[in-house]
C-alpha beads as a LAMMPS data file, in Angstrom:
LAMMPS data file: protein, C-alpha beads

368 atoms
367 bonds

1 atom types
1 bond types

-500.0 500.0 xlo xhi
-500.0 500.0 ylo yhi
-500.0 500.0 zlo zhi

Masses

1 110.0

Atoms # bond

1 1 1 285.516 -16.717 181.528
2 1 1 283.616 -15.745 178.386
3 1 1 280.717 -18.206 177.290
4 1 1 279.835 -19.313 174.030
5 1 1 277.352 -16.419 173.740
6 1 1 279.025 -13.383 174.598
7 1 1 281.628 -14.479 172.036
8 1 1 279.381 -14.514 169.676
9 1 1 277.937 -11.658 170.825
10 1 1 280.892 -9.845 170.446
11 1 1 281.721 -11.046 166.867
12 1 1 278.529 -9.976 165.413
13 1 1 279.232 -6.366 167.066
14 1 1 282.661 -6.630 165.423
15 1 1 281.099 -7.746 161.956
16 1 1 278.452 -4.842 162.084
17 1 1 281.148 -2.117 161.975
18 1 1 282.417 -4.111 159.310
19 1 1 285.927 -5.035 161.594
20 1 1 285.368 -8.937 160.968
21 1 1 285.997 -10.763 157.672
22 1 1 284.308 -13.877 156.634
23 1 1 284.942 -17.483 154.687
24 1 1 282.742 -19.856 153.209
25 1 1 280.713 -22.134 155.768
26 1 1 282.152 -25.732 156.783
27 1 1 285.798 -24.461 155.818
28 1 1 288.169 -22.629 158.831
29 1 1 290.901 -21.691 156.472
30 1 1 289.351 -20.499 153.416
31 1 1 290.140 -16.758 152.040
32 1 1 288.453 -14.264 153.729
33 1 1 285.750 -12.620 151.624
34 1 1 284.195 -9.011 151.692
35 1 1 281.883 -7.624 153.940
36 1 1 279.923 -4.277 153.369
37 1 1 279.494 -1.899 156.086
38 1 1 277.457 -3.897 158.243
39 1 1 279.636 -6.808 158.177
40 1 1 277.027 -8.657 155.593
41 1 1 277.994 -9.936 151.727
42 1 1 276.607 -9.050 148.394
43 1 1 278.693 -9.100 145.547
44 1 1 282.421 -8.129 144.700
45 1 1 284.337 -5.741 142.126
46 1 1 283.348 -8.299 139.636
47 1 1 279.953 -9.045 140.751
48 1 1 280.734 -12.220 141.421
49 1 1 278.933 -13.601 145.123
50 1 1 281.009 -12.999 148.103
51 1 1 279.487 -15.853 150.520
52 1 1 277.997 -16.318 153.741
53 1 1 277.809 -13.600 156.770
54 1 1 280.359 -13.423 159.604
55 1 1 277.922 -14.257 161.944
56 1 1 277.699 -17.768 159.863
57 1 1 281.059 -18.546 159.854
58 1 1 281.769 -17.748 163.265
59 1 1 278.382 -19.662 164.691
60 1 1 280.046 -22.870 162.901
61 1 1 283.662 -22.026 164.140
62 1 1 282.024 -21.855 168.020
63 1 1 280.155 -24.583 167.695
64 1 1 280.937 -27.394 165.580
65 1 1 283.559 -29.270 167.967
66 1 1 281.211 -29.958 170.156
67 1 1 279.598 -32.226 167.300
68 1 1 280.171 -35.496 166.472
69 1 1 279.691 -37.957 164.200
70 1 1 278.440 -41.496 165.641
71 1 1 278.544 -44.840 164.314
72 1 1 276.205 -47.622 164.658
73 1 1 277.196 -51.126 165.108
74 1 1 275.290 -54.290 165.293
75 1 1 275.794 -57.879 165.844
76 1 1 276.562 -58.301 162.450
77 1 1 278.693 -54.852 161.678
78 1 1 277.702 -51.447 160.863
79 1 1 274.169 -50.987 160.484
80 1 1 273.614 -46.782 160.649
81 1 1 275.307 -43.514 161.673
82 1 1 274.125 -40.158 162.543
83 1 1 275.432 -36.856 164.415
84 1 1 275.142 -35.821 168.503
85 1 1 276.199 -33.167 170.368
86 1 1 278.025 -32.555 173.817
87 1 1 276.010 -31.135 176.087
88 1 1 274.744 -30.958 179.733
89 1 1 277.978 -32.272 181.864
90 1 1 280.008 -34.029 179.035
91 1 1 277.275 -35.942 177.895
92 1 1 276.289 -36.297 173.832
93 1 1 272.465 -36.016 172.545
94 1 1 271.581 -37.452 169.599
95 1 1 268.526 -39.309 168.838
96 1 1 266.900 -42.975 169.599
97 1 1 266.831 -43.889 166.250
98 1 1 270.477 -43.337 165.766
99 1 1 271.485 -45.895 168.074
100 1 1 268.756 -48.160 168.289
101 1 1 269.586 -51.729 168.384
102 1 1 273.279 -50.628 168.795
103 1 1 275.662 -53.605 170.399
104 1 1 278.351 -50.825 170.411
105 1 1 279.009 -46.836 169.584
106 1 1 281.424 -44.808 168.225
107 1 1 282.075 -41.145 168.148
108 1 1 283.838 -39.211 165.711
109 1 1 285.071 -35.758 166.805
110 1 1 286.445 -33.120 164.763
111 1 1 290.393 -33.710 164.831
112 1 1 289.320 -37.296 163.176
113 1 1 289.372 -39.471 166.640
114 1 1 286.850 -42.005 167.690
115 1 1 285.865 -42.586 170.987
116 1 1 283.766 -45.452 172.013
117 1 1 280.875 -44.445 173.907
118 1 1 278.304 -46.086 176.319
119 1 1 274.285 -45.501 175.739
120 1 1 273.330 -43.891 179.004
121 1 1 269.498 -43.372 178.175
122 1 1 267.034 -43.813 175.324
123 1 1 263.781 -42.573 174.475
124 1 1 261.286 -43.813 171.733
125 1 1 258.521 -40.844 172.469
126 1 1 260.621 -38.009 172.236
127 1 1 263.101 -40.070 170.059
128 1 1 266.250 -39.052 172.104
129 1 1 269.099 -40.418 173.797
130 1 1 271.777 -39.946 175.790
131 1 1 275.422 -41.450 175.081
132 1 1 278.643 -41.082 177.071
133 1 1 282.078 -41.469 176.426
134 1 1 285.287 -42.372 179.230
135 1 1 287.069 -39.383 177.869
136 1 1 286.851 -36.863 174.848
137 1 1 288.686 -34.166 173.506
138 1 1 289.431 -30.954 176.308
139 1 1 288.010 -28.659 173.092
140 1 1 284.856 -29.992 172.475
141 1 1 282.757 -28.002 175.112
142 1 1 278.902 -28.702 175.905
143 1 1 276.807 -26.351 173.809
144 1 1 273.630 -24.906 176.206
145 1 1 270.316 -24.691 175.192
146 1 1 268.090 -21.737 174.107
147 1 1 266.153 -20.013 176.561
148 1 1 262.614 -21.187 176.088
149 1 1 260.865 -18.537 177.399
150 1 1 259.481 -17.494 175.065
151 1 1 260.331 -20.369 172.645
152 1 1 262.551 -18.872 169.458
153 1 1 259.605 -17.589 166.824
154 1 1 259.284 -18.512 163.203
155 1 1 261.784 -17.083 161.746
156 1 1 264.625 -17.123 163.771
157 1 1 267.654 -17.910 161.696
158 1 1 269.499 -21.276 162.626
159 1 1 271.929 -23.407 161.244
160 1 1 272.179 -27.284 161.086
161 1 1 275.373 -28.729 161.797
162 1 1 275.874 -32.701 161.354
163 1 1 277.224 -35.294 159.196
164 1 1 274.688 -36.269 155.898
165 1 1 275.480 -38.869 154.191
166 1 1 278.957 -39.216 156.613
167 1 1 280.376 -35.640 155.505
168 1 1 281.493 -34.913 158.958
169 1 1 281.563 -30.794 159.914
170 1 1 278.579 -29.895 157.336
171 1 1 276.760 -26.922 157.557
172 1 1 273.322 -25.956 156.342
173 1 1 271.510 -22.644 157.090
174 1 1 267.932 -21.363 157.423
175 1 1 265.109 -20.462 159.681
176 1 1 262.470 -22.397 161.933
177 1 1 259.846 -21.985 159.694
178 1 1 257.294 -23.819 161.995
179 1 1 256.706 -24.566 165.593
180 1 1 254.267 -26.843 167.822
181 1 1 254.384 -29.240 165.089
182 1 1 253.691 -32.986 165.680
183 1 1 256.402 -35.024 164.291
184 1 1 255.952 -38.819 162.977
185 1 1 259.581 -39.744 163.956
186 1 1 261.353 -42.598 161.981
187 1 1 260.987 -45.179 165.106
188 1 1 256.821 -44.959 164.606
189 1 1 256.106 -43.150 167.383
190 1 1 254.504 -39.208 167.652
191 1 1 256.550 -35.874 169.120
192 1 1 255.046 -33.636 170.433
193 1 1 256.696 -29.782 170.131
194 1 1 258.552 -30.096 167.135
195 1 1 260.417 -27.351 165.212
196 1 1 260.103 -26.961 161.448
197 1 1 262.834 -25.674 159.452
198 1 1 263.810 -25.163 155.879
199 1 1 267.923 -26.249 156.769
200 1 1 268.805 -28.836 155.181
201 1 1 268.289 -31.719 156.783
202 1 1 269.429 -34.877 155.324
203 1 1 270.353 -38.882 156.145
204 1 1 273.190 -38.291 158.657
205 1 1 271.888 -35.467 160.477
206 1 1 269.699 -36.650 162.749
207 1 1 270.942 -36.141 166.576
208 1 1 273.060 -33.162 165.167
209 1 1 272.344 -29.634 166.834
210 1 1 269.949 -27.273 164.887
211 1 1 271.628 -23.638 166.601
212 1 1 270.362 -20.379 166.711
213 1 1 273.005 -17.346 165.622
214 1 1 274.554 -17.611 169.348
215 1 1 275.785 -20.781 168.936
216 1 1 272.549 -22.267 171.592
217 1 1 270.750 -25.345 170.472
218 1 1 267.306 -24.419 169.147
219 1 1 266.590 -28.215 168.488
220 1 1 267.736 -31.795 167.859
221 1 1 267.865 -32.138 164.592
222 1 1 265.265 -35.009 163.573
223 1 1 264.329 -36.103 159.912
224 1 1 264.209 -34.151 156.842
225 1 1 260.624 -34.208 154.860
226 1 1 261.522 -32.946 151.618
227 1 1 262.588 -29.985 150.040
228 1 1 262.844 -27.091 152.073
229 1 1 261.533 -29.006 154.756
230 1 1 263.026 -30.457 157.960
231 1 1 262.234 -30.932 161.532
232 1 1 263.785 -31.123 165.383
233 1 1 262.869 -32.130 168.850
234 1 1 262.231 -28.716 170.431
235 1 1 264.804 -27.350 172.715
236 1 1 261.829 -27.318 175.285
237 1 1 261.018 -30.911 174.946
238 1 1 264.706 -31.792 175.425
239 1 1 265.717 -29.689 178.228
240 1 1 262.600 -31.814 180.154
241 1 1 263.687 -35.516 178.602
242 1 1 267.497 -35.181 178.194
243 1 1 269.132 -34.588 182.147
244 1 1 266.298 -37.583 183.019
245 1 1 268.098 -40.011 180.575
246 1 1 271.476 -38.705 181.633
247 1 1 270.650 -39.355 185.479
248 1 1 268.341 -42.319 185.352
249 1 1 268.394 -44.053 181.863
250 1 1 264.688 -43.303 181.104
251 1 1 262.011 -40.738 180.829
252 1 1 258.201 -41.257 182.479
253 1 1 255.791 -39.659 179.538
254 1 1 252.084 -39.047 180.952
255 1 1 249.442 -40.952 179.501
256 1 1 245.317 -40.751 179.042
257 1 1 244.907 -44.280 177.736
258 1 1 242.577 -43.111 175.004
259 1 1 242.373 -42.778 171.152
260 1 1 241.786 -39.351 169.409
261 1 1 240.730 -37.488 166.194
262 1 1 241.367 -33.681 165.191
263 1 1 237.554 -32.165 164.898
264 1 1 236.911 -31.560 161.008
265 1 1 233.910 -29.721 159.723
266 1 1 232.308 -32.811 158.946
267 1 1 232.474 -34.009 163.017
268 1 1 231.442 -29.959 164.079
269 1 1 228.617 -30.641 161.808
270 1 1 227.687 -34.074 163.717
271 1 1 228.174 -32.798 166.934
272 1 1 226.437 -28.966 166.432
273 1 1 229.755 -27.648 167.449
274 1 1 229.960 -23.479 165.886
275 1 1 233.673 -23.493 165.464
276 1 1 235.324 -26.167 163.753
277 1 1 238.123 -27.166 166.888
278 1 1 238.783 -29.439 169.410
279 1 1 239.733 -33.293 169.581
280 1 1 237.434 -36.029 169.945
281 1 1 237.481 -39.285 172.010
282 1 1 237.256 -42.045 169.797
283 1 1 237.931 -44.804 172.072
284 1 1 238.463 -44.702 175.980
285 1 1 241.037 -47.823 177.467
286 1 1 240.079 -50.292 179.637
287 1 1 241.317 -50.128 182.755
288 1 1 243.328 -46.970 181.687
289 1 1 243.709 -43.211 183.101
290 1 1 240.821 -41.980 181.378
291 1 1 238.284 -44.530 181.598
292 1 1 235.346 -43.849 183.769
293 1 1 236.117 -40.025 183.222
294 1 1 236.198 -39.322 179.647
295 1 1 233.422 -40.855 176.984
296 1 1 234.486 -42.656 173.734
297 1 1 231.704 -42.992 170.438
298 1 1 229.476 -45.399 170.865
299 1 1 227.592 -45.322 167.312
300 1 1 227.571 -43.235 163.781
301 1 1 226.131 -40.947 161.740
302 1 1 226.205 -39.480 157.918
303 1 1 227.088 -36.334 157.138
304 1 1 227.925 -35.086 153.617
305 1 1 228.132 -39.333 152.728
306 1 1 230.807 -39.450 155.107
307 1 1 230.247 -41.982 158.145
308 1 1 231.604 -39.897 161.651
309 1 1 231.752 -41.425 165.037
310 1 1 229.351 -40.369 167.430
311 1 1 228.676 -39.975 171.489
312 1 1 232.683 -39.096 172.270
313 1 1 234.149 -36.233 174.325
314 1 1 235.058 -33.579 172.288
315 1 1 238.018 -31.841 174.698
316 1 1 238.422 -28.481 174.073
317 1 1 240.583 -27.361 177.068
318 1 1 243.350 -28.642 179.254
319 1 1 244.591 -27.446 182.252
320 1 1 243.199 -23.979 181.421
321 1 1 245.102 -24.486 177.791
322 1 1 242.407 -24.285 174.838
323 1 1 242.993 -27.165 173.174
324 1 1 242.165 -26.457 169.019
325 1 1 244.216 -28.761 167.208
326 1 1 245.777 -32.248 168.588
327 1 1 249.228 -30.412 169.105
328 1 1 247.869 -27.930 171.619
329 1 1 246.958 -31.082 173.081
330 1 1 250.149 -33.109 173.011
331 1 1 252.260 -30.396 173.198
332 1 1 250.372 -29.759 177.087
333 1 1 250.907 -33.291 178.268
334 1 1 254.703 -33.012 176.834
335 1 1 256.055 -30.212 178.350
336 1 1 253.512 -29.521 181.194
337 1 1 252.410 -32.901 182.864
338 1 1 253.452 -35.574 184.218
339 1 1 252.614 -39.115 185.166
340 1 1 250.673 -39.202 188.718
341 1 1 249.270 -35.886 188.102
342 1 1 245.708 -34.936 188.439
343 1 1 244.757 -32.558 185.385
344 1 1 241.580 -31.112 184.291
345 1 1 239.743 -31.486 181.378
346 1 1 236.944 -29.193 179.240
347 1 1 234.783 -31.383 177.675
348 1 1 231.860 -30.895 174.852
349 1 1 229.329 -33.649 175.980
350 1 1 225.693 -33.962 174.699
351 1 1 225.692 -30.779 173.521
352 1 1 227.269 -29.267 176.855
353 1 1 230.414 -28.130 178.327
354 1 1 231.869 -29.604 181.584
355 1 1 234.722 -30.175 183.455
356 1 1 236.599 -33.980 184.212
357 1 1 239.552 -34.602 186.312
358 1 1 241.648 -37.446 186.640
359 1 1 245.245 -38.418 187.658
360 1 1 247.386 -39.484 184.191
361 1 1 249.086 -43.025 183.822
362 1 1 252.562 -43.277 183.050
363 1 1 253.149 -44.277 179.188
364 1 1 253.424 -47.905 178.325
365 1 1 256.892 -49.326 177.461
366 1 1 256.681 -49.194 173.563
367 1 1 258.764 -52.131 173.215
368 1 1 261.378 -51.758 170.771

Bonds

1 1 1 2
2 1 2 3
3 1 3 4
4 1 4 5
5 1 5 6
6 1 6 7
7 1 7 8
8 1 8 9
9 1 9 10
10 1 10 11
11 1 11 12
12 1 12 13
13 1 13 14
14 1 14 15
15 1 15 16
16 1 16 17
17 1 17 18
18 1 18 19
19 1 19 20
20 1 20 21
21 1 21 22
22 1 22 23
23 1 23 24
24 1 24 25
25 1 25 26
26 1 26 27
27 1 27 28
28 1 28 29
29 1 29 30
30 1 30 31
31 1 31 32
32 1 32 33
33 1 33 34
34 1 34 35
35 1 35 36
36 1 36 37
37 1 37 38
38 1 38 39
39 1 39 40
40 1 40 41
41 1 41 42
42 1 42 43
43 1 43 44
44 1 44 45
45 1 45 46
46 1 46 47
47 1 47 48
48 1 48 49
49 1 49 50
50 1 50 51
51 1 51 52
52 1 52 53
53 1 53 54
54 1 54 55
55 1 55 56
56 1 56 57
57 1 57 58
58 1 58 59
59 1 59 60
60 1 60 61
61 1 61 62
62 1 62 63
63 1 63 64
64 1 64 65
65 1 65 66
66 1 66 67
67 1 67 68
68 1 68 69
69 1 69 70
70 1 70 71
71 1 71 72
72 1 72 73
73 1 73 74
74 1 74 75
75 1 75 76
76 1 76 77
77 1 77 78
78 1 78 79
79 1 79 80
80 1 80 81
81 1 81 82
82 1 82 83
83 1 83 84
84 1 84 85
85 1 85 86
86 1 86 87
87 1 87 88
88 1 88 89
89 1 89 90
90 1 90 91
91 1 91 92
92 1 92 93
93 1 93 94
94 1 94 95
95 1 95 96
96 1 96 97
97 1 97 98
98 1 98 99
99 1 99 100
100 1 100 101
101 1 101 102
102 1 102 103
103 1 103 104
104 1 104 105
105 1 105 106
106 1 106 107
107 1 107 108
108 1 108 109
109 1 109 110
110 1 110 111
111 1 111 112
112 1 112 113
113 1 113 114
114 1 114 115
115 1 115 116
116 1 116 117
117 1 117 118
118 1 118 119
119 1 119 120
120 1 120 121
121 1 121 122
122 1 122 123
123 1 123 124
124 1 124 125
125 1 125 126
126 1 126 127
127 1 127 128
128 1 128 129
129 1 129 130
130 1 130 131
131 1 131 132
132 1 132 133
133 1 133 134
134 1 134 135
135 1 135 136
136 1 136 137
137 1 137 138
138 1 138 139
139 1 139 140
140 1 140 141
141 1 141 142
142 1 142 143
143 1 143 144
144 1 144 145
145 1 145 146
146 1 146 147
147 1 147 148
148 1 148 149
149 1 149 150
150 1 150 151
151 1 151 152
152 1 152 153
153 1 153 154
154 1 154 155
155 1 155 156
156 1 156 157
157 1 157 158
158 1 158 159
159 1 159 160
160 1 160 161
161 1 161 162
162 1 162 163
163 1 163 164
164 1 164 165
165 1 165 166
166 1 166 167
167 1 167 168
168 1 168 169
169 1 169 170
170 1 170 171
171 1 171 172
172 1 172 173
173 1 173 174
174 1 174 175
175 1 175 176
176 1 176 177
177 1 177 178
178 1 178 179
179 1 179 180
180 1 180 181
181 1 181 182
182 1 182 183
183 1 183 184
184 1 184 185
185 1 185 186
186 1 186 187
187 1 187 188
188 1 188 189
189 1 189 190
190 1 190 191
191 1 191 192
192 1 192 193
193 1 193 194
194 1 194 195
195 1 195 196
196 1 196 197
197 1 197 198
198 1 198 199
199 1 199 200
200 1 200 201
201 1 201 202
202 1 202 203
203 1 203 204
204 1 204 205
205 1 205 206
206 1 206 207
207 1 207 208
208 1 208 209
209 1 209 210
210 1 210 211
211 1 211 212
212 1 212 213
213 1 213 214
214 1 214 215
215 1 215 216
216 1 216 217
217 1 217 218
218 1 218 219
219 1 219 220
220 1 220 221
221 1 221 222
222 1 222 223
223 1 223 224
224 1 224 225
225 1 225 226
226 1 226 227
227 1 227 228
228 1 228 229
229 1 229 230
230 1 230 231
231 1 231 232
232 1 232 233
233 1 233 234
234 1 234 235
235 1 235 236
236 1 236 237
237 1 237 238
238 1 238 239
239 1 239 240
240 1 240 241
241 1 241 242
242 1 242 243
243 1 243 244
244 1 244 245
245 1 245 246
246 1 246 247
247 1 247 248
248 1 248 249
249 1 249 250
250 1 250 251
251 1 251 252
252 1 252 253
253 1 253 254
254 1 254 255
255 1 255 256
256 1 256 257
257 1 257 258
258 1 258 259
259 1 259 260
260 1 260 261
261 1 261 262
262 1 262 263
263 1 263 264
264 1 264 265
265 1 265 266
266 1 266 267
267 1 267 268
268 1 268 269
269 1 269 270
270 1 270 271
271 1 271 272
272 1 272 273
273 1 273 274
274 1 274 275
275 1 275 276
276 1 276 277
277 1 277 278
278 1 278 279
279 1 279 280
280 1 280 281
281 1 281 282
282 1 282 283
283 1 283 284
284 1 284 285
285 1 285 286
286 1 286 287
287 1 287 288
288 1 288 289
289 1 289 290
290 1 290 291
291 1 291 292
292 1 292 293
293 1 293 294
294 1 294 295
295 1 295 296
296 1 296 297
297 1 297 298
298 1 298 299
299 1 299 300
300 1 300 301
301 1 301 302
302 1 302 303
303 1 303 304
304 1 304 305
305 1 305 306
306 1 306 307
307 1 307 308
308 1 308 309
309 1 309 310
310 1 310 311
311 1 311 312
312 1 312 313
313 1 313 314
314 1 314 315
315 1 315 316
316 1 316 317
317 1 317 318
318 1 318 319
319 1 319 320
320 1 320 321
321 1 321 322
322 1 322 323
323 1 323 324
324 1 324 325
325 1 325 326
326 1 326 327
327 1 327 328
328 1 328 329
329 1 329 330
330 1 330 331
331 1 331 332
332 1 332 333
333 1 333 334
334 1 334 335
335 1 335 336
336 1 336 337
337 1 337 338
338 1 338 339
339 1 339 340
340 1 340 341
341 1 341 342
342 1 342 343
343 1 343 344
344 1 344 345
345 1 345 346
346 1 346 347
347 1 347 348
348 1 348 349
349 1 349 350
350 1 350 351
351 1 351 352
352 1 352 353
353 1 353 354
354 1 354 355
355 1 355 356
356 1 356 357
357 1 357 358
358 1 358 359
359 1 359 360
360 1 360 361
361 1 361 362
362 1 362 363
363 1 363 364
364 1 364 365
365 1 365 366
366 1 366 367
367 1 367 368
């Protein structure tokens, strides 16, 4: 049986000799509109705009009943909604902030039925979850993820597919226009490996699929940050998180137990580092992974009037990973460790480098 993809593949071939009309996104019954020879739009006899590609309209037309809309209620009544997808066995993804505090969940597929649905699996640190419903509809099919190997570059085209502000079955187009990005979700917390788009994302979205032009998920869509910019929780993060929450409810993150800056030039300048990069230890835990291995600041200096902590670690390498910025940092213990493991560190100290090695924690409940 023919997946997902190879339709798709096989509609884009169709549009590029120019065999395959097109309609306007989010509608599967509006007039078909002009293609040129290579099965893209421009303009019509009257120069008037002749709408989105083939490949657009059949993307959404593959994909989006597999998406639903979800419904949060509380003790009280209603108190949020959002968009998921099916995935994995029959499963839907969405995110944690979606349903959190939920007493009960609904799911609204594309023929207009609701389906109550039980949470499976949440995660604050990756702000996912996993939701399950007794039955749902024969048509809506899991959608797979993209291969992540190697990760889909800026500039892949994708489209967001979701429900803002409750209009079920919208579609929004664009590209990721960043990757390895560190997202401040809306529950508080930090995620590692998020994608950046310019889509549209708005309230509503979040938990909806962000898809690449063969209908596979690139991302879960996560918050919108203005104009032009949006961002997901990587396809890569969520193939490691999601079939944990399915099969056990939760997801063990690693942990150091310490607290951490981003070098600036004004640190590189306290600590007579050449090349402004690296992250340094603020403050080790007590009792945690780290302590005894790594070195927090113990006192201060002035450079340039500005007061910088001094005496920490300054890691510049994990796991054989050069660690520049605080995302190649994350981004390592994310998709590449976990809890129990022994990893090793590159360290700046007094002036030095070395090498430390200790076994990570497990992440502390968050407790929401």
């Amino acid at each position: 049986m023919p997946t997902r993809r190879d339709v798709l593949a096989g509609l884009a071939s169709a549009g590029a000799v120019g065999a395959a009309g097109c309609v306007q996104v989010g509608s599967s019954d509006a007039a078909p509109r002009a293609t040129d020879a290579n099965g893209t739009t421009g303009v019509d006899a009257e120069g008037g705009e002749t709408g989105s590609t083939a490949t657009e309209t059949e993307v959404y037309r593959s994909t989006i009943e597999s998406v639903v809309g979800i419904l949060n209620y509380g003790p009280s009544g209603p108190q949020g909604s959002g968009s998921g997808f099916v995935a994995g066995d029959g499963y839907v993804v969405t995110n944690q902030h979606v349903v959190a505090g939920a007493t009960e969940v609904k799911l609204r597929f594309q023929d207009n039925t609701w389906y109550d649905a039980e949470i499976v699996g949440t995660d604050a640190y990756s702000d996912l979850a996993v939701l399950r419903a007794e039955t749902r509809p024969e048509w809506a099919t899991p959608l797979s993820w993209v291969d992540t190997d190697p990760e889909p570059p800026v500039g892949t085209h994708v489209m967001a597919i979701g429900s803002p502000y409750g209009f079920s079955g919208s579609a929004s187009t664009g590209i990721i226009s960043g990757v390895d990005r560190v997202l401040s979700a809306p529950n508080n917390f930090t995620v590692a490996d998020s994608v950046q788009t310019d889509a549209a994302l708005n309230p509503g979205n979040s938990g909806g699929p962000l898809v690449t032009d063969d209908g596979a998920v690139a991302a879960v869509a996560a918050r919108g940050g203005g104009d032009n910019l949006g961002f997901g929780v990587s396809a890569e993060l969520s193939k490691r998180v999601v079939p944990e929450l399915a099969e056990t409810g939760e997801y063990r993150h690693p942990y150091m137990g310490v607290r951490l800056v981003e070098v600036s030039p004004v640190i590189a300048e306290a600590y007579d580092i050449d090349d402004v990069g690296g992250v340094l230890i603020v403050e080790v835990v007590e009792d945690g992974p780290a302590a005894g291995a790594l070195r927090g600041t113990d006192g201060s200096t002035s450079v340039d009037g500005v007061s910088v902590p001094t005496g920490g670690d300054v890691i510049v390498g994990i796991g054989g990973t050069d660690v520049e910025v605080q995302a190649d940092l994350s981004n390592y213990l994310a998709l590449e460790a976990s809890p129990g493991e022994s990893v090793t560190f590159t360290v700046l100290r007094d002036g030095s480098e070395t090498t430390v090695s200790f076994e990570l924690g497990e992440r502390p409940d968050p407790g929401i």
